[in-house]
C-alpha positions as CSV (number, residue, x, y, z in Angstrom):
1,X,57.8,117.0,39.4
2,X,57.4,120.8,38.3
3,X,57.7,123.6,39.8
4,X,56.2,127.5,39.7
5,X,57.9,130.5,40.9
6,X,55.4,132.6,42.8
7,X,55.7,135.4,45.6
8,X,55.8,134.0,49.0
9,X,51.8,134.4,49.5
10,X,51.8,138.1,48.5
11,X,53.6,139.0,51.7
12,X,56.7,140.5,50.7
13,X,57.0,142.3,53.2
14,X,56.6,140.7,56.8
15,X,57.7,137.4,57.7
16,X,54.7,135.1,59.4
17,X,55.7,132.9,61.9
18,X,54.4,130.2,63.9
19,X,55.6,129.4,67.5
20,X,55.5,125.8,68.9
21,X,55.4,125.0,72.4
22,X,55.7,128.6,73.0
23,X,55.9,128.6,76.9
24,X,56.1,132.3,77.6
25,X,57.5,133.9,74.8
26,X,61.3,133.7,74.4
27,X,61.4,132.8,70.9
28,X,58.1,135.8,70.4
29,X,60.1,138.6,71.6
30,X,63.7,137.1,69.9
31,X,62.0,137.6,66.4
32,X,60.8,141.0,67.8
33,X,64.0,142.4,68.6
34,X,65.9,140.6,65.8
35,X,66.1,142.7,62.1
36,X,63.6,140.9,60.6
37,X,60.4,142.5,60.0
38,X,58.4,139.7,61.3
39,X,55.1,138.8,63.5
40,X,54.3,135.6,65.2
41,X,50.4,134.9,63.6
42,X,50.0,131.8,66.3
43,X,51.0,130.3,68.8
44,X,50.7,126.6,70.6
45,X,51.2,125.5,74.0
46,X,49.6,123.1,76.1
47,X,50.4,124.6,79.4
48,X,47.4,127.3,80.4
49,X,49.7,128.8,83.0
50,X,52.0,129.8,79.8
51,X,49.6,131.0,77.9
52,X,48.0,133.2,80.4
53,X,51.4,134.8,80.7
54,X,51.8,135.0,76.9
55,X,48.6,136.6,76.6
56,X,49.6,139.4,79.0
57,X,52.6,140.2,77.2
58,X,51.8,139.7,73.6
59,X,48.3,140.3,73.3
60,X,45.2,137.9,74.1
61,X,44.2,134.9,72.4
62,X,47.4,134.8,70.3
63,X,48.6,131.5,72.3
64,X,45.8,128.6,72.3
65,X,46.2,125.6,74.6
66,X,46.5,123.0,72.0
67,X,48.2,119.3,72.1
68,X,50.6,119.6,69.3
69,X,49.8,116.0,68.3
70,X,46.5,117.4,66.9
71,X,47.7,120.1,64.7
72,X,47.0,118.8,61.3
73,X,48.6,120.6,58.0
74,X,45.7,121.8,56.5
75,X,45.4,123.9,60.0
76,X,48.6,125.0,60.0
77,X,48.2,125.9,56.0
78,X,45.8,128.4,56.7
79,X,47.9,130.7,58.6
80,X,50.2,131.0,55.4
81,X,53.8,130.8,57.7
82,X,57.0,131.6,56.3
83,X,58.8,130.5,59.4
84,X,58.6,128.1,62.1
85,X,60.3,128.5,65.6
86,X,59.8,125.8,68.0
87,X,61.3,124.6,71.2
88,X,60.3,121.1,72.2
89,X,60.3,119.2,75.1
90,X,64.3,119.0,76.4
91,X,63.5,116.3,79.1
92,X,63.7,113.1,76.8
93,X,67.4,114.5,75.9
94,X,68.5,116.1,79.0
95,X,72.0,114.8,80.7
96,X,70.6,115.7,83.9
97,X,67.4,112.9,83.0
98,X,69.3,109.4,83.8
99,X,66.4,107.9,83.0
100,X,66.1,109.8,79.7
101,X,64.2,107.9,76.6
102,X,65.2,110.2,74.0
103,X,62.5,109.2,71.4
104,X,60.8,106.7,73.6
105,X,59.8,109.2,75.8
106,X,56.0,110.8,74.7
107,X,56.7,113.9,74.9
108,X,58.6,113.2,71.8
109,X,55.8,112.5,70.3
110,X,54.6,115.9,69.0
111,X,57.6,117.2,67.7
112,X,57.9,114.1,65.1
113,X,54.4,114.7,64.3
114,X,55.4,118.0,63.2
115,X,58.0,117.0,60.9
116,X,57.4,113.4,60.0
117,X,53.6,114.0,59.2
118,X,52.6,117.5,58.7
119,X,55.6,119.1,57.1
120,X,55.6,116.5,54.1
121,X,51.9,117.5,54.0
122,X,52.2,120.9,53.8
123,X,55.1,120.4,50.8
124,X,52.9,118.8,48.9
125,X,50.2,121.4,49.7
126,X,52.8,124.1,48.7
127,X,52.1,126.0,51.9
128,X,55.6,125.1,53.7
129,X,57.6,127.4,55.7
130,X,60.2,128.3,54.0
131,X,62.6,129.1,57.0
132,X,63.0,126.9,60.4
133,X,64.9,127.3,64.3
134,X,64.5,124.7,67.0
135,X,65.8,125.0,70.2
136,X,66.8,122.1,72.3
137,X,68.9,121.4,75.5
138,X,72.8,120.1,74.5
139,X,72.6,116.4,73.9
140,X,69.8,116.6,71.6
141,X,72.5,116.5,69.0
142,X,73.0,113.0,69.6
143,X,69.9,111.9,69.5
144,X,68.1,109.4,67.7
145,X,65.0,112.4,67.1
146,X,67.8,114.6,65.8
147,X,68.8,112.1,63.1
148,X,65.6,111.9,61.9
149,X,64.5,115.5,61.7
150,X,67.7,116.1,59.6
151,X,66.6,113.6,57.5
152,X,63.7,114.8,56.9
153,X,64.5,117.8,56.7
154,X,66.8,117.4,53.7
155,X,64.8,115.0,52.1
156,X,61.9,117.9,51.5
157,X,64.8,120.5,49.9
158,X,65.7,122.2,53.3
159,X,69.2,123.0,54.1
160,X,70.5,122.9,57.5
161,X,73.1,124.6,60.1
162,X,73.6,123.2,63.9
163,X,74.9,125.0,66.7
164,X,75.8,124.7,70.1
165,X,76.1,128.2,72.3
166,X,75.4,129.6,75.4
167,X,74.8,133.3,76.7
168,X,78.7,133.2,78.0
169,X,79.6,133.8,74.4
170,X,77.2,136.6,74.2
171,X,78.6,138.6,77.4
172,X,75.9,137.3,79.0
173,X,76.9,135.7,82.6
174,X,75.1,132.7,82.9
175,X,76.3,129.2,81.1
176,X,73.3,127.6,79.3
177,X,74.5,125.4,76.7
178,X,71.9,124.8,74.1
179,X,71.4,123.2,71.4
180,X,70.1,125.0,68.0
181,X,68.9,123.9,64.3
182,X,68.3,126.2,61.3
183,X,66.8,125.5,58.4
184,X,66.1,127.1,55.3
185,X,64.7,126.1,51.5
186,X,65.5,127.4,48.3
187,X,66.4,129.8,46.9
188,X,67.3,130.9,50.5
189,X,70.7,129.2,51.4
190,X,73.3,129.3,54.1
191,X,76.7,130.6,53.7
192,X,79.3,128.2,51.9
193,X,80.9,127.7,54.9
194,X,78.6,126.0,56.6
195,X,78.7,122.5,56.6
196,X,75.2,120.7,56.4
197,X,77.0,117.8,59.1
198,X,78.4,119.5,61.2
199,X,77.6,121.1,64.6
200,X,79.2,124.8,65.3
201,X,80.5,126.1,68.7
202,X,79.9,129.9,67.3
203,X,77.9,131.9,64.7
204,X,79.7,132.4,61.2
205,X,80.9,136.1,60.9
206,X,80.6,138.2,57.9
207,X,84.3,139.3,56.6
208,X,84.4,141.9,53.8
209,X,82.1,139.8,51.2
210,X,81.9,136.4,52.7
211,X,81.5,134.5,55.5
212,X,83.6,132.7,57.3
213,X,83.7,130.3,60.3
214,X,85.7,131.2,63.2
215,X,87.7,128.8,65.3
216,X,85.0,127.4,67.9
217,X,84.5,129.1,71.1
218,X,85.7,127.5,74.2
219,X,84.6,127.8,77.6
220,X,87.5,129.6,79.7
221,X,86.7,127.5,82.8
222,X,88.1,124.9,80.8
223,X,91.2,126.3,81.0
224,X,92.6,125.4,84.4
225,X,94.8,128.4,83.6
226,X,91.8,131.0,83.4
227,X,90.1,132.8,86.3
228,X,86.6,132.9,86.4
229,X,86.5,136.8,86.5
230,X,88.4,136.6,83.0
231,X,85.4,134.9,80.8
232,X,84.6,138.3,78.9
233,X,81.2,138.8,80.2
234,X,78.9,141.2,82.4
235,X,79.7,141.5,86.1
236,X,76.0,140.0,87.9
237,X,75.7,142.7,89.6
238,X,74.3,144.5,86.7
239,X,71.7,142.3,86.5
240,X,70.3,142.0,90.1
241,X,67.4,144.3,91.4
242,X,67.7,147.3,93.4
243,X,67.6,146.6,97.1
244,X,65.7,148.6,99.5
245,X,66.3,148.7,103.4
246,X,69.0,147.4,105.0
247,X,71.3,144.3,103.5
248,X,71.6,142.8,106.6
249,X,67.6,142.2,106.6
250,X,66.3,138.5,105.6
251,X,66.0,138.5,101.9
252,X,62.4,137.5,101.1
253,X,64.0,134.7,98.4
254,X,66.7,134.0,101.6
255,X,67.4,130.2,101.3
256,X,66.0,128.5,104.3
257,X,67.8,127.2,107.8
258,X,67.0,124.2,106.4
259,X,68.0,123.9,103.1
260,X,71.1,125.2,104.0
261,X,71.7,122.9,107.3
262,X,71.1,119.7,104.8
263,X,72.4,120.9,101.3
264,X,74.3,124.5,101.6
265,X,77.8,122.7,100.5
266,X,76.0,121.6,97.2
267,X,75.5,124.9,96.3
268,X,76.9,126.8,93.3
269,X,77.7,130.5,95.2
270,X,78.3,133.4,92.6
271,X,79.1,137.0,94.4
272,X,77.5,140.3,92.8
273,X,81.3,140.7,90.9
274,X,81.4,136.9,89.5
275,X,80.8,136.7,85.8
276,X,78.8,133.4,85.1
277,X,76.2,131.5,86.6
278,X,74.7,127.9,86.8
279,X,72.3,126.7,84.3
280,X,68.9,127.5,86.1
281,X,66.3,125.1,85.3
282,X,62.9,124.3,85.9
283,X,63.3,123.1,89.4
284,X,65.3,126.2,90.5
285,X,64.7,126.8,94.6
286,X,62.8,123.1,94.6
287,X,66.4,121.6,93.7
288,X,69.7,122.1,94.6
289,X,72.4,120.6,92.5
290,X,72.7,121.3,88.9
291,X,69.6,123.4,88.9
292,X,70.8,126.8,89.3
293,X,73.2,129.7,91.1
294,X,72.4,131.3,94.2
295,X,73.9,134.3,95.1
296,X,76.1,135.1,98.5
297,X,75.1,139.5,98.9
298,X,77.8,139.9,102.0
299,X,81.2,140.0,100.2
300,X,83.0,140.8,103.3
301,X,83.2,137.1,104.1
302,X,85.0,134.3,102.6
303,X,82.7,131.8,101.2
304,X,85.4,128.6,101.8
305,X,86.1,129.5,105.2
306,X,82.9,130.3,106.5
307,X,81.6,126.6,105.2
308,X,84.9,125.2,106.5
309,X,84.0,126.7,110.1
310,X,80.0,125.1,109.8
311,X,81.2,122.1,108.8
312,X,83.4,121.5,111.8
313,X,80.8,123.0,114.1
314,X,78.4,120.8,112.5
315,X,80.5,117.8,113.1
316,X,81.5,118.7,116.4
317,X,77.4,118.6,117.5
318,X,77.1,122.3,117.9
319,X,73.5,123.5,117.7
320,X,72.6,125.9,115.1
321,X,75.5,125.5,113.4
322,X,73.6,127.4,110.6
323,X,73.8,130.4,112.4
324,X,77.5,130.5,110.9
325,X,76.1,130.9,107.5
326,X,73.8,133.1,108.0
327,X,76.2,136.3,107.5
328,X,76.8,135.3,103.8
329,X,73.2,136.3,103.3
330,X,73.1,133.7,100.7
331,X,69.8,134.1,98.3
332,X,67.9,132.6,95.4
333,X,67.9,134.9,92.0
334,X,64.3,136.3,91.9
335,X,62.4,135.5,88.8
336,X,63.0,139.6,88.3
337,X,66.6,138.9,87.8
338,X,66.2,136.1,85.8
339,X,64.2,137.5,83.2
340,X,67.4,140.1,82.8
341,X,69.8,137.5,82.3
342,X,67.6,135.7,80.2
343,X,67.1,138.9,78.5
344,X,63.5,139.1,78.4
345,X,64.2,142.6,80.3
346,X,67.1,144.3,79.9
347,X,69.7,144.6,82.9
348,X,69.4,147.4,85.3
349,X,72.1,149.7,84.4
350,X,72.5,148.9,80.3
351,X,74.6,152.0,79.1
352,X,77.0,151.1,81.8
353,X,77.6,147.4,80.4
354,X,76.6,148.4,76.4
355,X,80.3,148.9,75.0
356,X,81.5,145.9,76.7
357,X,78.7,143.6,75.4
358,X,79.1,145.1,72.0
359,X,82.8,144.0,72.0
360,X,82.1,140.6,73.6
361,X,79.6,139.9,71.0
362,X,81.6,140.9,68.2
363,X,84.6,139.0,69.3
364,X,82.1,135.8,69.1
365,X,81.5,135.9,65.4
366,X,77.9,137.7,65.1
367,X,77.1,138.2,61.6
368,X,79.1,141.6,60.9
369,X,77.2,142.3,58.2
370,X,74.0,143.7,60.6
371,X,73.5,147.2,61.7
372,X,75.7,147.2,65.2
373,X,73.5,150.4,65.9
374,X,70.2,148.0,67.0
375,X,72.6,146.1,69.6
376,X,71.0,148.0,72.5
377,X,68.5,146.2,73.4
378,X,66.3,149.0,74.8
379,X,66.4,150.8,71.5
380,X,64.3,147.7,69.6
381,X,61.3,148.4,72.0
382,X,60.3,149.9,75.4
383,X,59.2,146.1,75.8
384,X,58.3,145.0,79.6
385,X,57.7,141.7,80.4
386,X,55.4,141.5,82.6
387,X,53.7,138.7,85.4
388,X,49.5,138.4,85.7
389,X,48.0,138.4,88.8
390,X,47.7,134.7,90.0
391,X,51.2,133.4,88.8
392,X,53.4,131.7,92.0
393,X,56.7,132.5,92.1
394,X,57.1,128.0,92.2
395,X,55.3,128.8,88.7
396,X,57.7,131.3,87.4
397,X,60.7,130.0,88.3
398,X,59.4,126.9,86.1
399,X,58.4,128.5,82.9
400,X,61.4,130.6,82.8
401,X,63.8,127.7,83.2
402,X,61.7,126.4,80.5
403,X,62.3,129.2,78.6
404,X,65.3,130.1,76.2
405,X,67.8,133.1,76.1
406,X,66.2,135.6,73.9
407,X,69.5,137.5,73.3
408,X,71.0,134.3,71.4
409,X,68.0,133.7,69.7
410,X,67.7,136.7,68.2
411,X,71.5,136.8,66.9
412,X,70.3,133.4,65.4
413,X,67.2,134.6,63.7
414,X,69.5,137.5,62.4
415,X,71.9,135.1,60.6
416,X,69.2,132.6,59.3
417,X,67.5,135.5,57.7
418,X,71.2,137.4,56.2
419,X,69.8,136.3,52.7
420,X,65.8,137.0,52.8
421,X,64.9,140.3,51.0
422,X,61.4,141.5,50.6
423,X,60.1,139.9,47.7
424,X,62.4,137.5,47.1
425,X,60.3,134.5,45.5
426,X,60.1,131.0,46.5
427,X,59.8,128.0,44.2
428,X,56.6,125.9,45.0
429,X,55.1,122.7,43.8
430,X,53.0,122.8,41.1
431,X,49.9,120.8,41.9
């Protein structure tokens, strides 16, 4: 086999990527705010309510509707992509899926296509990407689909790095652990320090004129010793929209009577000051346990107690019961709020929080190496996400628990890329 050394199609200067299953643009607007100088030329979802928000944000008719399973390489060839960014299904590897199938499951399906057909395709064709990050929910690490993709992935020259991080580590206060691959191909490679087989708890930090790997992050609340308040991230607050009116007025994302007669004790309750939240998923305000924070806005009253004194009124027969609960003025997150602490937006009040998250972030081994100067997230862009008319709040609560943190995904894109320089060649197959 032989081998020619040409420019990486004549585009030495701007990355192209491709976005799969691009719901509604996390990884898009990571690669925007990251260093690289990099535009997305396509991207594929099969969900029309995605795309219609995609197209509002990033311009029209760069997201088609598409079943992944019918992308074919020669397709894919044509738009000459340097880098792939993907983010497949999570439900066939979720822990909170008992019935989870892992590679049984179809919507599996696509994702293998991808790199068990069309990638080798597109080696032999010469018109691979040269640089790769999937996104997955944690457990995906121990699945039989990531097994093969590393495979795979090695066998066609790629080198790989693993991760597993949520926002916490970022001074971001919401735990989201998620699981994330790199890959790159020659003459790009990682840092010696990173180990091809094994999985990292935090991102490899530049020292002097190497990196290094730091000892992996742990989650404080695993400490039994640690208060909540002490994880080093953002207070909510900061986070959380500005409130008109009076706060003693029904919220218009109050949770119901009803919810809160049945399942209020199965709640996760964060206050403005508390500095993480729940994973929020897909089924956010449609599920209770293990799908997401609410909030409690009255911090006058003590949250134990006042449950304590429902519960025994609810015991004891007493109607409306609930009417004890009601002064905690307990709330979903609006979709407004989530998009902050996914980072889509930035918070609220961002001068007031910038030194802190530049010392969190820092202290969780981000690449030194990068210009600390771009940290601020308003300074990439004056970026607005944005809803189109038509879009229920049911709907947006699904694709953004869908959706990824664009804040760690962008620290990732920013390490993957430490060694790409404009013009840097690649070595392609000679056909």
């Amino acid at each position: 086999m032989s081998y020619v050394i040409i420019s990486m199609h004549d585009r030495s200067s701007v990355v192209r990527a491709l976005e799969f299953y691009s719901g509604i643009g996390g990884l898009h607007l990571a690669l925007k705010r990251s260093k690289v100088p990099g535009i997305i030329v396509k991207a594929f979802d099969w969900d029309p309510n995605a795309a219609k928000v995609y197209d509002a944000n990033y311009g029209p008719s760069l997201a088609t509707k598409k079943d992944i399973l019918e992308l074919s390489a020669p397709l894919l060839a044509s738009y000459c992509a340097d880098f792939w960014i993907l983010s497949p299904a999570c439900q066939p590897y979720t822990v909170l899926n008992p019935n989870a199938q892992g590679i049984l499951d179809p919507r599996a399906k696509s994702f293998l296509h991808l790199v068990r057909n069309v990638l080798p395709e597109l080696v032999e064709m010469g018109a691979h990407p040269t640089h790769f990050l999937v996104e997955n929910v944690g457990g995906f690490e121990g699945s039989t689909t990531r097994q093969i993709v590393i495979s795979q992935l090695h066998s066609l020259g790629y080198t790989t790095a693993e991760f597993l991080l949520t926002p916490l580590q970022f001074g971001i206060p919401n735990s989201r652990l998620r699981y994330y691959l790199l890959a790159k191909t020659a003459p790009f490679i990682f840092p010696t320090c990173v180990q091809p087989a094994k999985t990292y708890r935090c991102i490899p930090q530049y020292n002097e004129h190497d990196y290094e790997t730091l000892s992996s992050w742990i989650d404080p609340r695993m400490n039994l010793d640690t208060e909540l308040n002490d994880v080093h991230a953002t207070e909510i607050r900061h986070y959380l929209d500005d409130e008109d009116g009076s706060p003693s007025s029904p919220h218009l994302h109050a949770v119901s009577d009803r919810v809160l007669e049945k399942w209020g004790r199965l709640f996760d309750i964060v206050l403005p000051s508390t500095k993480r939240t729940c994973c929020f998923t897909r089924g956010y305000t449609q599920l209770v346990e293990r799908a997401g924070s609410i909030i409690q806005m009255n911090t006058e009253l003590d949250t134990g107690k006042t449950f304590d004194s429902f519960l025994a009124a609810q015991a004891a027969g007493q109607q409306d019961a609930v009417s004890i609960l009601r002064p905690l003025l307990l709330r979903y997150f609006t979709p407004s709020e989530l998009l902050r602490i996914f980072h889509f937006n930035p918070p609220l009040h961002p001068k007031k929080i910038q030194s802190s998250l530049l010392s969190t972030i820092s202290s969780t081994a981000i690449g030194a190496k990068r210009d600390e100067s771009n940290d601020d997230e308003s300074s990439h862009s004056n970026f607005e996400f944005v809803w189109p008319e038509g879009i229920s709040n049911k709907t947006k609560y699904r694709l953004i628990g869908n959706s990824v943190n664009v804040r760690v995904v962008t620290e990732l894109i920013n390490f993957l890329y430490e060694d790409w320089e404009p013009g840097l060649t690649i070595a392609r197959k000679n056909p």
